[in-house]
C-alpha positions in Angstrom: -7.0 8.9 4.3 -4.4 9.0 1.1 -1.4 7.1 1.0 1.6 7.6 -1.2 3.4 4.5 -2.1 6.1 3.0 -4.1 6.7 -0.5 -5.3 9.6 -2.5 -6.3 8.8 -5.8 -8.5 7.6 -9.2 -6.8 7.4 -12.7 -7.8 4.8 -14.4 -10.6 1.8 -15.8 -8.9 -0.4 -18.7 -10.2 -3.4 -16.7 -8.3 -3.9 -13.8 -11.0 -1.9 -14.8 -13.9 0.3 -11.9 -12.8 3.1 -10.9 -10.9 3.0 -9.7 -7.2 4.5 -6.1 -5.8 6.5 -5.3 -3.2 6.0 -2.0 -1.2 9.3 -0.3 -0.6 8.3 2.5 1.0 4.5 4.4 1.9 3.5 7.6 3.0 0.5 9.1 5.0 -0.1 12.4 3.2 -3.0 15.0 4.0 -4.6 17.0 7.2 -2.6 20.0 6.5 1.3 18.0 8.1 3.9 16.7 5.2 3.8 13.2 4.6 4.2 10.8 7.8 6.3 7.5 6.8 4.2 4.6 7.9 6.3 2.0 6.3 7.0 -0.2 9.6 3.0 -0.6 10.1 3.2 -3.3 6.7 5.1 -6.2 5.8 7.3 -5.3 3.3 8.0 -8.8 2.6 4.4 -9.1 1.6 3.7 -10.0 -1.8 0.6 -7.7 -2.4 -1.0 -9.1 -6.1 -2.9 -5.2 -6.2 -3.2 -1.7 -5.2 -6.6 -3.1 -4.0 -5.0 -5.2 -1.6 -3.0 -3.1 -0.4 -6.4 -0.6 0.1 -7.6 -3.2 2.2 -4.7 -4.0 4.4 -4.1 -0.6 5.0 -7.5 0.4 6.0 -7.4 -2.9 8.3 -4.4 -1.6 10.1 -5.8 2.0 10.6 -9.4 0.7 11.5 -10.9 2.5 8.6 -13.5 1.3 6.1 -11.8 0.5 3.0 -13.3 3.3 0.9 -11.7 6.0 3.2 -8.6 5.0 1.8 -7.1 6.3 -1.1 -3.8 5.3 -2.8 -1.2 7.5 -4.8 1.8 5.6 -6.9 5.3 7.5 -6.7 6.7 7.6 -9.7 
C-alpha cells in the first residue's frame, strides 16, 4: 500500500542526534481511486524521528506487514 505524505519540522531529540517530523497531512494513493486522505487515522502531534517510523505505524494501523507499505514525500 503507498502512502503520500508531507511533513512540517519537529523538535530536536536526544534519541538520534536529530530532529523529529511532524506529518501535516498523508495520503492513501493506488488501486486505480485518486488519493484517499487518511490523515485522522495518525497523531499528528506525534513526533515521528523517520520515514521508517512512520512505515511502521502505518502498517500497524492498517494491519499490514511493514514491507507492504510504501512511503512517497510531497514536495
Amino acid at each position: 500500500m503507498l502512502f503520500e505524505f508531507t511533513r512540517r519540522s519537529g523538535a530536536p531529540t536526544v534519541f538520534n542526534d536529530g530532529t523529529t517530523f511532524h506529518v501535516d497531512q498523508i495520503s492513501r494513493c493506488g488501486e486505480g481511486q485518486g488519493p484517499t486522505d487518511v490523515s485522522h487515522l495518525i497523531d499528528s502531534t506525534y513526533g515521528y524521528h523517520s520515514s521508517r517510523e512512520l512505515r511502521w505505524h502505518l502498517a500497524e494501523r492498517f494491519g499490514l506487514a511493514p514491507n507492504a507499505v510504501a512511503l512517497r514525500e510531497a514536495h
